[in-house]
N, C-alpha and C positions, 0 to 999 in steps of 0.2 A: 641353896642354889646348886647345880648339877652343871660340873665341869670335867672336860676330857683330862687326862694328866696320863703322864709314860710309868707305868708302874711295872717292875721286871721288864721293861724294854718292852712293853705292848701299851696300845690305847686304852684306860679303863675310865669308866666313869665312875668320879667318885664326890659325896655329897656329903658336906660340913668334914674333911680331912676320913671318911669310911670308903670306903671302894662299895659300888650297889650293884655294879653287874659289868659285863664283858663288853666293850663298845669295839665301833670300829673304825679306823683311822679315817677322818673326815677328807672328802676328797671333793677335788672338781667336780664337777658335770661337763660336761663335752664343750657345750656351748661356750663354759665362763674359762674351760683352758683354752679352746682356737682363740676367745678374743685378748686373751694375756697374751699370745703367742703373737697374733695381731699386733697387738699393743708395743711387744718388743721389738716386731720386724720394726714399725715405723720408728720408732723410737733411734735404734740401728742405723738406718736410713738416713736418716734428718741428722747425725751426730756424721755420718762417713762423707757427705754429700751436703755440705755446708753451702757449697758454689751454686749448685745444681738450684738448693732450697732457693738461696736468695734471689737466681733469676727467675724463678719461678714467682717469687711475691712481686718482682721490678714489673712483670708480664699483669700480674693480676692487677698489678695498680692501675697500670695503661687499661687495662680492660672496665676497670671499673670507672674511670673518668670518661671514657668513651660510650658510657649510658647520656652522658650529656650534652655531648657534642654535636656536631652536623652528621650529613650521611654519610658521607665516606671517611669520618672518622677512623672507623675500624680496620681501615686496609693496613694503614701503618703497625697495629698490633699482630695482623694477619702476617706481614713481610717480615716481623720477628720471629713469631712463632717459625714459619717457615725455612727462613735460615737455618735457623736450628734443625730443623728436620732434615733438607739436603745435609748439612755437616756432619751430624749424626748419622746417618743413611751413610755417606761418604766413608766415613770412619766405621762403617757394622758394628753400630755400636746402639743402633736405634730401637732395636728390640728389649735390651739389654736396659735400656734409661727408659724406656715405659712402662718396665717392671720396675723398677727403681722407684718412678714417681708415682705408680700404685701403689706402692709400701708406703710410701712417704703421707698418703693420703687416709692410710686404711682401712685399703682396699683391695681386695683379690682380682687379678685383672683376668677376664673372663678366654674364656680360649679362643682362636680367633677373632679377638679384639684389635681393631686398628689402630698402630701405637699411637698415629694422629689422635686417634678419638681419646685416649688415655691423655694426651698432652694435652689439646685444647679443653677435657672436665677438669683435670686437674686447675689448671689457670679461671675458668668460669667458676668453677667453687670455691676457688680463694676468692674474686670477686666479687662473690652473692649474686653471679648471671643465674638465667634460667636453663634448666634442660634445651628448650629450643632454642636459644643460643649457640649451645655447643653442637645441637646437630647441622645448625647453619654452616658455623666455622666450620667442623671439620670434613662438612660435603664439600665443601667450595677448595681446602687443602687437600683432600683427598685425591678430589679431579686433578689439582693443577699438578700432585705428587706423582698419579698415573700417567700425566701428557707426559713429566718428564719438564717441567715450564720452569724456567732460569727464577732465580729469584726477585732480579732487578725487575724484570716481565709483567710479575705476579698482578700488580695493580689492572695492568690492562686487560690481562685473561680474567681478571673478576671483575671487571666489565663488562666483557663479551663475552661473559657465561654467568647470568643472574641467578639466584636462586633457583626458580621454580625450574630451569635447565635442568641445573643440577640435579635434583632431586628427579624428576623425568629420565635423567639418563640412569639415575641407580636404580630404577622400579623396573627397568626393563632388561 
């Protein structure tokens, strides 16, 4: 069998305790070091930002119980999320925590990505939601983030701005 071993301080290959020829130090390949380095950001993340993690699983739970529920289930997870974004927003600190909770996720967050959109995948993929979930949610926060709409409000402005509104108003 033919294994690598440091022989005079270099890499050789050497077969039943004989050295056979000159090797060379076995190394990554690009792909498997970014995803180790991936692997340690989130790792980092998840250990500095204990609080951050656990509201984020409190968010998925509500999200995922409210596959089962009536219609307007969902507002009341939406008025969480939400909060959090004026507070965050409030404090400048909101660009800063949707990098945070892309690492957390591991995931590289895309360049001009709305940290909305980064907040509500994050919560939809701990809850096994779909894609078109999250681009529901975060059209609906998006708008009410852009009007500048109070938090307590929220419920009624995603009333009087359905869906397909929404989606109409960012096409144009």
């Amino acid at each position: 069998m033919v294994e690598m071993r440091i022989v005079n301080g270099k890499w050789r290959r050497v077969r039943g305790g004989r050295l056979i020829s000159l090797g060379k130090k076995p190394t990554l390949t690009a792909k498997a070091k970014h995803l180790s380095d991936r692997t340690r950001a989130k790792a980092n993340a998840l250990e500095k930002y204990p609080e951050l993690n656990a509201w984020l699983d409190v968010c998925a739970e509500q999200a995922r119980q409210v596959g089962s529920g009536g219609r307007f289930d969902h507002y009341a997870v939406l008025e969480g999320i939400y909060e959090k974004i004026i507070e965050w927003d409030g404090d400048d600190v909101l660009d800063e925590r949707a990098s945070t909770i892309a690492q957390m996720q591991g995931k590289a967050r895309r360049k001009n990505q709305s940290p909305v959109n980064v907040l509500v995948g994050a919560i939809c993929e701990r809850a096994r939601r779909n894609r078109q979930l999250v681009s529901r949610w975060s059209g609906h926060l998006n708008k009410a983030w852009d009007e500048g709409v109070n938090p307590k409000e929220l419920k009624q402005f995603l009333r009087e701005h359905p869906h397909s509104a929404v989606i109409r108003s960012q096409a144009y």
